[in-house]
C-alpha positions as CSV (number, residue, x, y, z in Angstrom):
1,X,-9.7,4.9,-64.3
2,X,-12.5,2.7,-63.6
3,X,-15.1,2.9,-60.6
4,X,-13.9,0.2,-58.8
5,X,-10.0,0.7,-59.4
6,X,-11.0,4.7,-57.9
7,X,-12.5,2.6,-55.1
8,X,-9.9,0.6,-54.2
9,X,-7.4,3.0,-54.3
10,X,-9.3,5.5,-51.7
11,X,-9.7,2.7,-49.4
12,X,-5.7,1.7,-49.8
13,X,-5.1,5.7,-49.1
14,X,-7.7,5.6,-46.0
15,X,-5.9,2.5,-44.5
16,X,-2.5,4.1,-44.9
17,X,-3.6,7.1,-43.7
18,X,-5.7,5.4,-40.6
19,X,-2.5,3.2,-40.0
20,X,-0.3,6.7,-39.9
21,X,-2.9,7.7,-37.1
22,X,-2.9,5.0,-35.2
23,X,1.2,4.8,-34.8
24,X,1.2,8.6,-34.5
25,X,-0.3,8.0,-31.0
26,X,3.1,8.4,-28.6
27,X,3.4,4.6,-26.7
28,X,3.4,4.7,-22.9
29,X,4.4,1.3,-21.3
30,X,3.4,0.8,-18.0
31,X,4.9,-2.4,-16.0
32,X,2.6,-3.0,-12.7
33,X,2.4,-5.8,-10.3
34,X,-1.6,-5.9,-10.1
35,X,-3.2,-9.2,-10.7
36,X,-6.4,-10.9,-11.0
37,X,-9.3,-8.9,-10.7
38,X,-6.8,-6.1,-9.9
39,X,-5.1,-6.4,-13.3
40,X,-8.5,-6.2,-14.9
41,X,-9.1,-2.9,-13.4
42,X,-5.9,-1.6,-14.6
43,X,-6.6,-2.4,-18.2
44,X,-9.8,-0.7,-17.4
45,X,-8.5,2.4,-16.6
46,X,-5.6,2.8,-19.2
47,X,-8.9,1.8,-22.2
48,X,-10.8,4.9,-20.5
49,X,-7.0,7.2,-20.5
50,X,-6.5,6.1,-24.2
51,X,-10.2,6.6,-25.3
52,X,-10.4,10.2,-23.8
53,X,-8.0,11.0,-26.2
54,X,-5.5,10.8,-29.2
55,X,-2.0,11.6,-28.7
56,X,-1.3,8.8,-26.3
57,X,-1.7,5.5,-26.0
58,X,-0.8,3.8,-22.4
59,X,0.2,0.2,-22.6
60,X,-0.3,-1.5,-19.1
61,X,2.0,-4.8,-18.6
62,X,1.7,-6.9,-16.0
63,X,5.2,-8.2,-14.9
64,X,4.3,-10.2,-11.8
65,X,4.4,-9.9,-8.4
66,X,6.2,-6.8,-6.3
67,X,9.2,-7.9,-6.1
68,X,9.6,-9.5,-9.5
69,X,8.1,-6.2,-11.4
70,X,10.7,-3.8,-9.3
71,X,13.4,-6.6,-10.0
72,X,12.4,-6.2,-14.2
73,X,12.4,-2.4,-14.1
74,X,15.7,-2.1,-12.4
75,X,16.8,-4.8,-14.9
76,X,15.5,-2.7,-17.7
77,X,17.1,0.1,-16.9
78,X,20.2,-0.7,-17.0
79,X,20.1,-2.7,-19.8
80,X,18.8,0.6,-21.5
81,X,15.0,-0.4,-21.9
82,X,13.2,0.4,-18.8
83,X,9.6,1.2,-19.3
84,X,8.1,5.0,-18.9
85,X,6.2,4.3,-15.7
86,X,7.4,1.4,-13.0
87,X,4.8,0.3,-10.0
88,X,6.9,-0.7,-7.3
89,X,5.7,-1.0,-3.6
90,X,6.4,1.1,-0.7
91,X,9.3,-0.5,0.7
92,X,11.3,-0.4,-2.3
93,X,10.8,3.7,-2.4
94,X,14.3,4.2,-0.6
95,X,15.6,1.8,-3.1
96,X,14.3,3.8,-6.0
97,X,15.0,7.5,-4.5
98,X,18.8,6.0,-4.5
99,X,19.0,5.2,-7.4
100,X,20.8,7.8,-9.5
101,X,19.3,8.8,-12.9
102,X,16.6,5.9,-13.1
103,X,13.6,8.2,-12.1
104,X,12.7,11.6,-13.0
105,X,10.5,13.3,-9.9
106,X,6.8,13.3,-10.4
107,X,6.6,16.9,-9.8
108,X,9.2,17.7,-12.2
109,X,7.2,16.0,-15.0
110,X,4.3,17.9,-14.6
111,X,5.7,20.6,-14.2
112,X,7.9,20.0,-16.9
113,X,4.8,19.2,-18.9
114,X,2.7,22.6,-17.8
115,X,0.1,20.6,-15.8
116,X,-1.2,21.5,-13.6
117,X,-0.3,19.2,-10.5
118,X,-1.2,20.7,-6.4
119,X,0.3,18.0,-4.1
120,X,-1.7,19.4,-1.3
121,X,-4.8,17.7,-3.0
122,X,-3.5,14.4,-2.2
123,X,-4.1,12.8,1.5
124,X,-1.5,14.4,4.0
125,X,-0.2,11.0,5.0
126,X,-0.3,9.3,1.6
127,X,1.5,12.4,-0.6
128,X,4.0,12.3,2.4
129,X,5.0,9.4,2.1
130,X,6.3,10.0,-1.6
131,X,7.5,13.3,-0.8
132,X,11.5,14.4,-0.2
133,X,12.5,16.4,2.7
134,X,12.5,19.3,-0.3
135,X,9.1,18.5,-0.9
136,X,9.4,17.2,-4.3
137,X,6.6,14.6,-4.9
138,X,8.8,11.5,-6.5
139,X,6.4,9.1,-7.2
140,X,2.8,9.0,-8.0
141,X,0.6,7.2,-5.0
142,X,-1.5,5.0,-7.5
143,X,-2.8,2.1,-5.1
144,X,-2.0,3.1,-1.5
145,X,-3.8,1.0,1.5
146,X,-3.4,0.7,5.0
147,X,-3.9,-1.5,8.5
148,X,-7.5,-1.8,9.9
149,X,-9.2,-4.4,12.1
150,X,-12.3,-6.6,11.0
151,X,-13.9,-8.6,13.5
152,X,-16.8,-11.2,12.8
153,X,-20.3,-9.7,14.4
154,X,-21.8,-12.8,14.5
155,X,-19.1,-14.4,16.3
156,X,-19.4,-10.9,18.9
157,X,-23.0,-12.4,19.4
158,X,-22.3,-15.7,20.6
159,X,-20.1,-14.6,23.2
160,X,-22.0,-11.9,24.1
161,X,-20.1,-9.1,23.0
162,X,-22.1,-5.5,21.7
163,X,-21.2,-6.7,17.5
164,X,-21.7,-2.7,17.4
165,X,-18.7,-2.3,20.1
166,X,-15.3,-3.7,18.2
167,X,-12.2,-3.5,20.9
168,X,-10.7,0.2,20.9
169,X,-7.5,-0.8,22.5
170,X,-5.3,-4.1,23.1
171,X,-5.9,-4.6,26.8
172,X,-9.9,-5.1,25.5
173,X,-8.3,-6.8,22.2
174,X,-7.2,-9.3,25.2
175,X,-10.1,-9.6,26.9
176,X,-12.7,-9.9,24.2
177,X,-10.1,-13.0,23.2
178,X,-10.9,-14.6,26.3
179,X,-14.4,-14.7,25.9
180,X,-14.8,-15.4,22.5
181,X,-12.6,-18.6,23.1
182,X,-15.1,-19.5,26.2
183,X,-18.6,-19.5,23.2
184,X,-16.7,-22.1,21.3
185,X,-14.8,-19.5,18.9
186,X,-11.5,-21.9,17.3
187,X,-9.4,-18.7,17.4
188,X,-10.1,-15.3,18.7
189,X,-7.5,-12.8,16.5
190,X,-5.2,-13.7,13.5
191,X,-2.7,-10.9,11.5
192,X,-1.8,-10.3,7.6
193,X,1.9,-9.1,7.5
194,X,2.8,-9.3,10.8
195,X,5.9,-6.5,10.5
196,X,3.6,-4.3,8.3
197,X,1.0,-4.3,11.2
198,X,2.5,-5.1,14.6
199,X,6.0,-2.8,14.4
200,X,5.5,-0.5,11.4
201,X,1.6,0.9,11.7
202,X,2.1,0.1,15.3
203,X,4.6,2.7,15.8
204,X,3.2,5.5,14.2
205,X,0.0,4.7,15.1
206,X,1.6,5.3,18.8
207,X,3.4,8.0,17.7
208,X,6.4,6.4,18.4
209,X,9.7,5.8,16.1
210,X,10.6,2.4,14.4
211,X,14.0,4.0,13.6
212,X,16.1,6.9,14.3
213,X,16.6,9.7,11.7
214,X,12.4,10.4,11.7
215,X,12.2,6.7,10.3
216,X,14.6,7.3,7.6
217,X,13.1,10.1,6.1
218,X,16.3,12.2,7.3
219,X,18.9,10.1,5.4
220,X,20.1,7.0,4.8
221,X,22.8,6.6,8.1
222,X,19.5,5.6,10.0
223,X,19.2,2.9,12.8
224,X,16.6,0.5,14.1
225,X,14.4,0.9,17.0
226,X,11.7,-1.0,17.6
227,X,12.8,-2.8,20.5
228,X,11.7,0.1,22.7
229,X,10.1,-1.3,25.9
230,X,6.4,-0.7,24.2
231,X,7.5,-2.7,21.2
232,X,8.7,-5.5,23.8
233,X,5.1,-5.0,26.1
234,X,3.1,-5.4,22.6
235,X,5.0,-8.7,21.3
236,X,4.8,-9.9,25.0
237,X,0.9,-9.8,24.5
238,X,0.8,-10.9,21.7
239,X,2.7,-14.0,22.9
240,X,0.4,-14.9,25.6
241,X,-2.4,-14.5,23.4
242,X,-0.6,-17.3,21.7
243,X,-0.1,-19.4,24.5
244,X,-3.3,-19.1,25.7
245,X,-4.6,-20.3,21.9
246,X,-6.5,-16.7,21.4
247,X,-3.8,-16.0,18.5
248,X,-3.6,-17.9,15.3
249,X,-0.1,-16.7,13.1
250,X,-1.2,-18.1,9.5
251,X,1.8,-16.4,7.3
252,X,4.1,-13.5,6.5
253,X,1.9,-11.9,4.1
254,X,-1.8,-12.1,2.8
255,X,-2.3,-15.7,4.1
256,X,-4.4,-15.0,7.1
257,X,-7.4,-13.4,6.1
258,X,-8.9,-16.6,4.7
259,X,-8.5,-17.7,8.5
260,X,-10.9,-14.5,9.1
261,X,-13.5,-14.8,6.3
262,X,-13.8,-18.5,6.5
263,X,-15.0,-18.0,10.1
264,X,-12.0,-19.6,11.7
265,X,-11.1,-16.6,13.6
266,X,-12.8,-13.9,14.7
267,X,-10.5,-10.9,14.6
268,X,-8.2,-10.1,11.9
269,X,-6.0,-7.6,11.4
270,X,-5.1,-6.8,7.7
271,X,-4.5,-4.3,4.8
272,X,-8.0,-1.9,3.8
273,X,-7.3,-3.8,0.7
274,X,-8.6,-7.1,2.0
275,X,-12.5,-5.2,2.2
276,X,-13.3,-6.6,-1.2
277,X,-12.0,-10.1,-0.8
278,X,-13.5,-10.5,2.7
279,X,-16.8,-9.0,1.4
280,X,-17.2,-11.7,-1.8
281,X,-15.9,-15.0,0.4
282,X,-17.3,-14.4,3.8
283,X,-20.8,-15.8,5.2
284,X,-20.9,-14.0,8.4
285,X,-21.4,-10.7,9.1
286,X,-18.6,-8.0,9.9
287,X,-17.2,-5.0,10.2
288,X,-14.5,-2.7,10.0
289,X,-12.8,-0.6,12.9
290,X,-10.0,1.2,13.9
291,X,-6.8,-0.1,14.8
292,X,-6.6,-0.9,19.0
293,X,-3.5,1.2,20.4
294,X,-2.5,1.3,23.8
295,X,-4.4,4.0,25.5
296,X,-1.3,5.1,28.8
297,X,0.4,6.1,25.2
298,X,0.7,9.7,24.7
299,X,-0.3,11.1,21.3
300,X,-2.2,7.6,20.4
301,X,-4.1,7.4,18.5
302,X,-1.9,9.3,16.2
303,X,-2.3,8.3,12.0
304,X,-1.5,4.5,10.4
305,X,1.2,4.3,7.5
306,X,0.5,3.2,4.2
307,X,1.4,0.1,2.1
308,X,0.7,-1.1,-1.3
309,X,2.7,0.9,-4.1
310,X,3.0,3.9,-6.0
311,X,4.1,4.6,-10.0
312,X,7.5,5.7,-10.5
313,X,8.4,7.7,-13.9
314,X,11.9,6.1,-15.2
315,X,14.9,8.1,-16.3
316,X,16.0,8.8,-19.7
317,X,12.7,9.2,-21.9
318,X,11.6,11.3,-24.8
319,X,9.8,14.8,-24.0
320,X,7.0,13.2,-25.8
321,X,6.8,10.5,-23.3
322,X,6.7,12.4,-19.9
323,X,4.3,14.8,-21.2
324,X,2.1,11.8,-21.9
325,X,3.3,10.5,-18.4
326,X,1.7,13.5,-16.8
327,X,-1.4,13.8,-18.7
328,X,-2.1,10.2,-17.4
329,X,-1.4,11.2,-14.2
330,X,-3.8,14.0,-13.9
331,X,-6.4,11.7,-15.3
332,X,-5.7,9.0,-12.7
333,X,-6.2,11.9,-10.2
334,X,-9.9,12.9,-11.2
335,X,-11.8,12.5,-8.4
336,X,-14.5,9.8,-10.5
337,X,-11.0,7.6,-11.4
338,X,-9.7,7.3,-8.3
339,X,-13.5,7.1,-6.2
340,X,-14.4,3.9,-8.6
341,X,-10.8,2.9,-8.1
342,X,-11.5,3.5,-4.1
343,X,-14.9,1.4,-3.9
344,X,-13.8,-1.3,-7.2
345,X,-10.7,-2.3,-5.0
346,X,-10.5,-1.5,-1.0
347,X,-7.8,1.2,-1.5
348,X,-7.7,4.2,-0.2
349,X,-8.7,7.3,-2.8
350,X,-5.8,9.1,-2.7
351,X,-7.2,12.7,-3.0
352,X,-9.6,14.5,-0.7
353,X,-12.1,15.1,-3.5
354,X,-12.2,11.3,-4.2
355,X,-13.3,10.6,-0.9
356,X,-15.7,13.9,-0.5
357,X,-17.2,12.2,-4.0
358,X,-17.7,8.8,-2.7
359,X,-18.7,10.1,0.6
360,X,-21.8,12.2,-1.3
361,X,-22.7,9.2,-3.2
362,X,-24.0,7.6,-0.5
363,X,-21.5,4.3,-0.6
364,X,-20.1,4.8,3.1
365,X,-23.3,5.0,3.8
366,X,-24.2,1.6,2.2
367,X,-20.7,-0.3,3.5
368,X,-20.2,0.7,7.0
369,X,-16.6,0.5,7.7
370,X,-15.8,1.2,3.9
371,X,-14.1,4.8,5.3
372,X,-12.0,3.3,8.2
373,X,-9.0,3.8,6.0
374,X,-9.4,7.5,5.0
375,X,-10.1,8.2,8.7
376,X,-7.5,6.8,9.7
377,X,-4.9,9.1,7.2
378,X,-6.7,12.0,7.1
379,X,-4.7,13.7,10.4
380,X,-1.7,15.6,9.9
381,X,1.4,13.4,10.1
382,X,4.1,13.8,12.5
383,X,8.1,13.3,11.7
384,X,7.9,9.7,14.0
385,X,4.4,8.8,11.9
386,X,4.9,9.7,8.5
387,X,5.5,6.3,7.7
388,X,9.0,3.8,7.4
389,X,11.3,4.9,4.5
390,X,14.2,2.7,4.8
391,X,16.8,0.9,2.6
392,X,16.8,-2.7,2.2
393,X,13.4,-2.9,3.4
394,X,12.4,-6.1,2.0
395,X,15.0,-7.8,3.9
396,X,15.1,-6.1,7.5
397,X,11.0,-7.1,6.7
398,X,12.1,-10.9,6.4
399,X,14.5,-10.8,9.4
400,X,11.2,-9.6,11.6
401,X,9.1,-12.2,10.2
402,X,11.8,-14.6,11.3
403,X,11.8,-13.6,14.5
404,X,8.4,-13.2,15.1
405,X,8.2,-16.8,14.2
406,X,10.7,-17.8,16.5
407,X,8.5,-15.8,19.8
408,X,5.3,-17.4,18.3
409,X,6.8,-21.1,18.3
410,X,8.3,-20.7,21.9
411,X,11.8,-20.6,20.4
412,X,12.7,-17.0,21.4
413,X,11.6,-14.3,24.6
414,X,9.7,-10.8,23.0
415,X,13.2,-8.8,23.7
416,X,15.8,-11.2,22.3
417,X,13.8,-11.6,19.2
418,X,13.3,-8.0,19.2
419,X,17.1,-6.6,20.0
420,X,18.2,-10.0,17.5
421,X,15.8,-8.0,14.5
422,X,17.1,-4.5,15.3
423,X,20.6,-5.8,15.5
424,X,20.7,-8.0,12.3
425,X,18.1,-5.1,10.7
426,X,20.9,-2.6,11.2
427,X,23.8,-4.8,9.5
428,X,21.4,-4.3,6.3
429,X,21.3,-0.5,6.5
430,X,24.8,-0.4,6.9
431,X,25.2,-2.3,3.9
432,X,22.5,0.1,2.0
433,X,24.1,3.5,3.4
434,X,27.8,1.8,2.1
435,X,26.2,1.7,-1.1
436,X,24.0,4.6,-1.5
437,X,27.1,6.5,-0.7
438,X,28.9,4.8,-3.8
């Protein structure tokens, strides 16, 4: 055989045996909802997971938004093609726990898989969350976030105001209003998901229950209660505040925080997650506080709920698969992954030594305000503030936003909206508990 024919046939051997190599490498789809810069970071992260080693390769796929990446794993499932791993946000977790057979327990897959896995590394409130009342972790808290309050320094300035001393409760939420409206300020406070903020963190941030049955965490037969006179005092407020043209409403979800770092208005209330967005667009200085709460309150401040969503391991794959599952998952909890995840993004680290890490390394130190978040989850939860597991979540959320709407336009009194929300709310658990009982 000549040189050459020898040399060609090595290299056809080599590609064959560097193509059987490459498909050994057990395929882990993952369908997320991140987008954007957001999307770019996940790619990142599942290159660094497939580069740190060989026996798996993770395949991130972006399938939209929330609602339309649940909708597509649900879909998938049934139709008998669901992907290993499913992001789907936090008001859909009562829609996944019910779901019979389409997700196999976090904790059972590492445990399954021999690694090792200690749920109590994970923040109190954000684990918690994800957690049964058997204390089975069900879903890995991948990007979790929360409520905080940013408020425009400069705009503090002009009206006089310490820009050092942000508003610690609503009653000085109110008054710093007032005043910032009388230097010239267009609008004094605007809100990000109004429900998410005003009646969900609001509740457990008070210590105080949004529904009966610890907030659904005690079972689905679960009722609606946030038309409680405090609810009705804090919408009545909030009304005024309206009135009065101190309150801007700009949207249902993330549409108001362009009001805040485009200098319309000079308070904003919003997810932890907006930090990086407001930090790139606006030309002001700012800060980050703590929530206001109601100080006559007993137990407030208590602890803020999260949002954003957590990765859910589907039913029905290969042992091959979920031990690949929970070697990703261990490597998305090193404390390096999820600190540059933390800082990259606005979202809370999800363990303690992710935020001890970014703590040391000097970045809270660098962007005051950066640890709000943390500080506010890091307390030990109670059963009326672990946060607001309920069925049909999506839609009890669009029934508040309409009427919210109606009390902002005039249309509707703070307790008529309220007791028309719980009421029409509570038609939508029944209809969830019918089925979850099918």
């Amino acid at each position: 055989m000549s040189f050459s024919r020898t040399v060609l046939k090595l290299a056809a051997l080599a590609a064959l045996t560097g193509a059987g190599s490459a498909h050994a490498a057990v395929e882990i789809q993952w369908w997320h909802a991140m987008q954007g810069a957001l999307n770019d970071k996940v790619n990142e992260i599942a290159n660094k997971f497939n580069a740190s080693q060989s026996e798996y390769k993770v395949v991130p796929v972006n399938k939209g938004n929330y609602d339309e990446t649940m909708a597509a794993g649900i879909a998938a499932f049934r139709a008998g093609g669901s992907p290993a791993i499913l992001q789907v946000f936090e008001v859909g977790t009562a829609t996944m726990m019910s779901a019979k057979g389409a997700i196999k327990p976090v904790s059972a897959v590492m445990k399954d898989a021999g690694e090792k896995f200690d749920q109590k590394a994970y923040i109190p409130a954000v684990a918690g969350y994800y957690t049964s009342s058997k204390g089975e972790m069900l879903s890995f808290p991948f990007n979790s976030s929360t409520t905080v309050f940013y408020y425009n320094k400069d705009a503090f300035k002009k009206a006089g105001l310490d820009p050092e001393k942000p508003p610690k409760t609503w009653p000085e939420v109110m008054q710093y209003s007032a005043k910032l409206k009388a230097s010239g300020t267009n609008c004094a406070y605007t809100t990000d998901w109004q429900g998410w903020v005003h009646l969900e963190s609001f509740s457990a941030w008070h210590n105080t229950l949004y529904a009966t049955k610890n907030n659904g965490f005690g079972g689905t037969d679960t009722r609606l209660l946030f038309n409680s006179p405090l609810h009705v005092k804090h919408i009545t407020n909030l009304q005024d505040m309206v009135k009065k043209g101190y309150f801007s409403y700009g949207g249902r979800k993330a549409e108001s925080q362009a009001k805040f770092y485009n200098g319309e208005c000079a308070m904003f209330t919003g997810s932890s997650a907006s930090l990086a967005n407001i930090r790139k667009n606006a030309k002001f200085a700012f800060a980050v506080a703590q929530l206001p709460y109601y100080p006559e309150v007993p137990g407030a401040p208590q602890n803020t709920i999260i949002g954003g969503a957590s990765l859910w391991v589907m039913g029905g794959k290969k042992p091959d698969e979920y031990k690949g599952v929970a070697k990703f998952f261990n490597f998305l909890s090193r404390p390096e992954i999820q600190s540059d995840w933390h800082q990259a993004t606005g979202y809370l680290p999800v363990t303690m030594a992710a935020y001890e890490m970014t703590k040391k390394s000097g970045y809270y130190d660098k962007n005051p305000g950066a640890d709000v978040s943390v500080q506010q989850m890091v307390v030990k939860t109670t059963d009326k503030s672990r946060g607001v597991r309920l069925g049909n979540m999506v839609q009890i959320r669009t029934v508040v936003d309409e009427e919210l709407e109606a009390v902002w336009a005039g249309k509707k009194e703070p307790k008529a909206a309220l007791d028309s929300a719980v009421a029409r709310g509570n038609d939508l658990l029944e209809r969830f508990q019918k089925t979850a009982r099918e």
